[in-house]
DRENPA-3360 file (N, C-alpha, C; in nm, 2 decimals, always signed):
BEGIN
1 = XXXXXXXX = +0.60/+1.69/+0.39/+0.47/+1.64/+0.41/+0.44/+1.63/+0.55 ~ +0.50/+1.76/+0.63/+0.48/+1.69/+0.78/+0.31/+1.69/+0.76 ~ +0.29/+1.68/+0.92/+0.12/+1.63/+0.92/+0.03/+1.57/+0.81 ~ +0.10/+1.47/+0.73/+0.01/+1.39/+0.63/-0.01/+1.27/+0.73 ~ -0.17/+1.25/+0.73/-0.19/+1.09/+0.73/-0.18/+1.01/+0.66 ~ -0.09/+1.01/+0.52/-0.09/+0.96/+0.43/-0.10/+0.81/+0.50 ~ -0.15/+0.68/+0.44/-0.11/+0.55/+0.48/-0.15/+0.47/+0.59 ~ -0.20/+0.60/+0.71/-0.26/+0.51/+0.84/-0.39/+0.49/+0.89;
9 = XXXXXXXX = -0.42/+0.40/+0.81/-0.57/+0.35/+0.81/-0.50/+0.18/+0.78 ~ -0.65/+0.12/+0.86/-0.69/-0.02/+0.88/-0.61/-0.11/+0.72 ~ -0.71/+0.01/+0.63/-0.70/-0.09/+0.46/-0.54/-0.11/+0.41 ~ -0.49/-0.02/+0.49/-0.33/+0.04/+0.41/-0.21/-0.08/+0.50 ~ -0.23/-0.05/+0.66/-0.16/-0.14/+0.70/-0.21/-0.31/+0.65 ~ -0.30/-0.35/+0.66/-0.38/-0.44/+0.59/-0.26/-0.53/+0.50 ~ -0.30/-0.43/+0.38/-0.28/-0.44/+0.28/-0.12/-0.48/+0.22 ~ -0.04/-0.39/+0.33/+0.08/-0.35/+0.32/+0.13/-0.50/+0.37;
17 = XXXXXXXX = +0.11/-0.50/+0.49/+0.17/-0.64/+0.61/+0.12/-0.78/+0.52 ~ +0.02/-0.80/+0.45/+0.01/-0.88/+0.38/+0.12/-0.91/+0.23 ~ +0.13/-0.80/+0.22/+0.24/-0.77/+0.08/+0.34/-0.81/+0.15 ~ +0.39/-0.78/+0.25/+0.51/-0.82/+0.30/+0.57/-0.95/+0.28 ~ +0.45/-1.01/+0.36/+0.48/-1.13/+0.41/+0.49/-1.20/+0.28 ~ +0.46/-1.17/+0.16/+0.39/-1.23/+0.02/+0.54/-1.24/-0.06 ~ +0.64/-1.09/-0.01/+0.78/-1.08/-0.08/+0.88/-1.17/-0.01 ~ +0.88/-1.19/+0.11/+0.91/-1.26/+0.24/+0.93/-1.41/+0.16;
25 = XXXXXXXX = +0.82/-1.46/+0.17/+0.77/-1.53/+0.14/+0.84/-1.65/-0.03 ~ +0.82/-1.54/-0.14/+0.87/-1.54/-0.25/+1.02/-1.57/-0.23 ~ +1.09/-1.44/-0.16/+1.23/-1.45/-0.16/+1.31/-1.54/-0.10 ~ +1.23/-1.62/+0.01/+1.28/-1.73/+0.07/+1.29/-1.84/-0.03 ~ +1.17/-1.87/-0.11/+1.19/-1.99/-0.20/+1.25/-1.95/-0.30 ~ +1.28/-1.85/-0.34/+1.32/-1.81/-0.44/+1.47/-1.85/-0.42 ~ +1.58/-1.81/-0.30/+1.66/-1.86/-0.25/+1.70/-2.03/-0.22 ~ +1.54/-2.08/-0.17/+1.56/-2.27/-0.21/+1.49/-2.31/-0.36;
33 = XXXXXXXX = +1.54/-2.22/-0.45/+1.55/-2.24/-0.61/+1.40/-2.34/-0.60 ~ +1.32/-2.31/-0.56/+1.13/-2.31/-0.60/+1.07/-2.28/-0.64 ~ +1.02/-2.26/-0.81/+0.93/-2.17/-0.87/+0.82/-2.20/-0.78 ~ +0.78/-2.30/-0.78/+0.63/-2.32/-0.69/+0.61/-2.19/-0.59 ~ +0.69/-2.23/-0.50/+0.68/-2.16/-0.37/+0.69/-2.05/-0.37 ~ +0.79/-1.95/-0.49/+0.84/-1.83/-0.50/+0.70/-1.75/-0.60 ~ +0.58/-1.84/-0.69/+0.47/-1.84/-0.78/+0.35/-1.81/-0.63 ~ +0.37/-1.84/-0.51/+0.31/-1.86/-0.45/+0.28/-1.73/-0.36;
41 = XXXXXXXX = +0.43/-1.67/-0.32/+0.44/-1.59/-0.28/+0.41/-1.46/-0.34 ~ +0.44/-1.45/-0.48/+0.40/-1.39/-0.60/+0.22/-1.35/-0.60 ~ +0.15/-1.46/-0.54/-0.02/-1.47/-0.54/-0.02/-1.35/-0.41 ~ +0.08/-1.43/-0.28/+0.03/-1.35/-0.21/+0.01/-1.22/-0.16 ~ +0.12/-1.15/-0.27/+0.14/-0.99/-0.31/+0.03/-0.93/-0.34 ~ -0.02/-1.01/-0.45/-0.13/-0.96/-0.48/-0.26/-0.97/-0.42 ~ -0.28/-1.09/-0.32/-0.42/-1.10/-0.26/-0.38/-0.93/-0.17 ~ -0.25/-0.93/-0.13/-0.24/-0.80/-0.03/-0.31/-0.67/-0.10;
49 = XXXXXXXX = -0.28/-0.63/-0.19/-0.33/-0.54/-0.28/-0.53/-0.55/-0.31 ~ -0.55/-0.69/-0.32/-0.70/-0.67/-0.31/-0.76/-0.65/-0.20 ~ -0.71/-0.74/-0.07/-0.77/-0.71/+0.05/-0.78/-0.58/+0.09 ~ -0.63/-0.47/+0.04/-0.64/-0.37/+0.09/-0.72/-0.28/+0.02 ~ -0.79/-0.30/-0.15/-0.87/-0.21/-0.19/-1.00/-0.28/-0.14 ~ -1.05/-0.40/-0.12/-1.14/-0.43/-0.04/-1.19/-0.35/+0.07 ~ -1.08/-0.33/+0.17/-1.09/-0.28/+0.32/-1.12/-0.14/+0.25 ~ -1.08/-0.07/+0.16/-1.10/+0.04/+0.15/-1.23/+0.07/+0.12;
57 = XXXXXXXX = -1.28/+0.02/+0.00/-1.43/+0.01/-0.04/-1.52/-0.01/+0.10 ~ -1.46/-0.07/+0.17/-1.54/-0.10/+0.29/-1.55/+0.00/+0.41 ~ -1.48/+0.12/+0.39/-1.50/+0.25/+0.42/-1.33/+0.24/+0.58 ~ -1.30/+0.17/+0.51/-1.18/+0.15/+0.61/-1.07/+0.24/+0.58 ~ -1.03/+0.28/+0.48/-0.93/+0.35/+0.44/-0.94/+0.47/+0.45 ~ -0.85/+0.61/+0.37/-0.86/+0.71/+0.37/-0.95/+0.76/+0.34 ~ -1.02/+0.88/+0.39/-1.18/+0.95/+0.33/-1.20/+1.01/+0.19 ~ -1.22/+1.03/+0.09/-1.20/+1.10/-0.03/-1.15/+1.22/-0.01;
65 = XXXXXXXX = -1.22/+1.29/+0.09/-1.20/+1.41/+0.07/-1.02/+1.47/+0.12 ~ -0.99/+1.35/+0.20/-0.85/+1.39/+0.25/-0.76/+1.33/+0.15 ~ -0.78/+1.29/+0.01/-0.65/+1.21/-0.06/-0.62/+1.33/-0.13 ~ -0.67/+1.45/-0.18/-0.58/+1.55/-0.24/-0.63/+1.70/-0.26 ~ -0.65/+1.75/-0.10/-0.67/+1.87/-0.07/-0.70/+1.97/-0.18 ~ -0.56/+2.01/-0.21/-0.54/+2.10/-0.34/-0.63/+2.07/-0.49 ~ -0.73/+1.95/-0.49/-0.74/+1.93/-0.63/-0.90/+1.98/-0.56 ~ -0.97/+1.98/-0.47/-1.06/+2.02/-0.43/-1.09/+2.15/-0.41;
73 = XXXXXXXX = -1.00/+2.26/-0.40/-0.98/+2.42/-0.37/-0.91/+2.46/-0.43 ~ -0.79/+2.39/-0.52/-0.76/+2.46/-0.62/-0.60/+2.53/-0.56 ~ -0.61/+2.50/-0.44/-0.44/+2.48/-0.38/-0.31/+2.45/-0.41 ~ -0.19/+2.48/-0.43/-0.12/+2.37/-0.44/+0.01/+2.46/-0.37 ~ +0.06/+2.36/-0.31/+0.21/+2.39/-0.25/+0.27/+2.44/-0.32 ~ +0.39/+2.59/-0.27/+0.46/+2.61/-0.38/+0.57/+2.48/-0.33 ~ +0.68/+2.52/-0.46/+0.78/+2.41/-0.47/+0.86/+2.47/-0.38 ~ +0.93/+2.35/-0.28/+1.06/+2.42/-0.23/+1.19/+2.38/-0.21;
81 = XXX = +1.32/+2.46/-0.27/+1.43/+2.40/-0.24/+1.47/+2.38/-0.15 ~ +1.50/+2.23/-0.19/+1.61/+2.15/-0.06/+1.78/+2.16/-0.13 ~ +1.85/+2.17/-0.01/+1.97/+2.17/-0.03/+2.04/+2.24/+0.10;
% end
């Protein structure tokens, strides 16, 4: 996939760096045996995910027409072996 921009837009990092912090977060209290805290972090996974479809709706994300070339012209990569 060289030259994909897959992922670098505003909504994605967003989205993503908030998820982080949300697993971060969880796994620390999850380690000082706190559902609370670890339920918390749990939320904030998910706000990451809305903010990021948010930002996207908000024209911050990737453009439609760049999420899947081939399904618009009828393209598709052949397959290639690795090894």
């Amino acid at each position: 996939m060289a030259g994909s921009s897959h992922g670098h837009t505003p909504a994605a990092w967003t989205g993503v760096i908030i998820a982080f912090i949300g697993f971060c977060v969880a796994g620390a209290f999850m380690v000082m045996d706190q559902p609370a805290g670890f339920w918390a972090g749990m939320v904030v996974v998910l706000l990451g995910g809305v903010v990021g479809g948010v930002m996207r709706m908000m024209g911050l994300g990737q453009p439609k027409d760049l999420h899947a070339p081939h399904q618009m012209t009828g393209d598709r990569e052949p397959a290639r072996a690795e090894g």
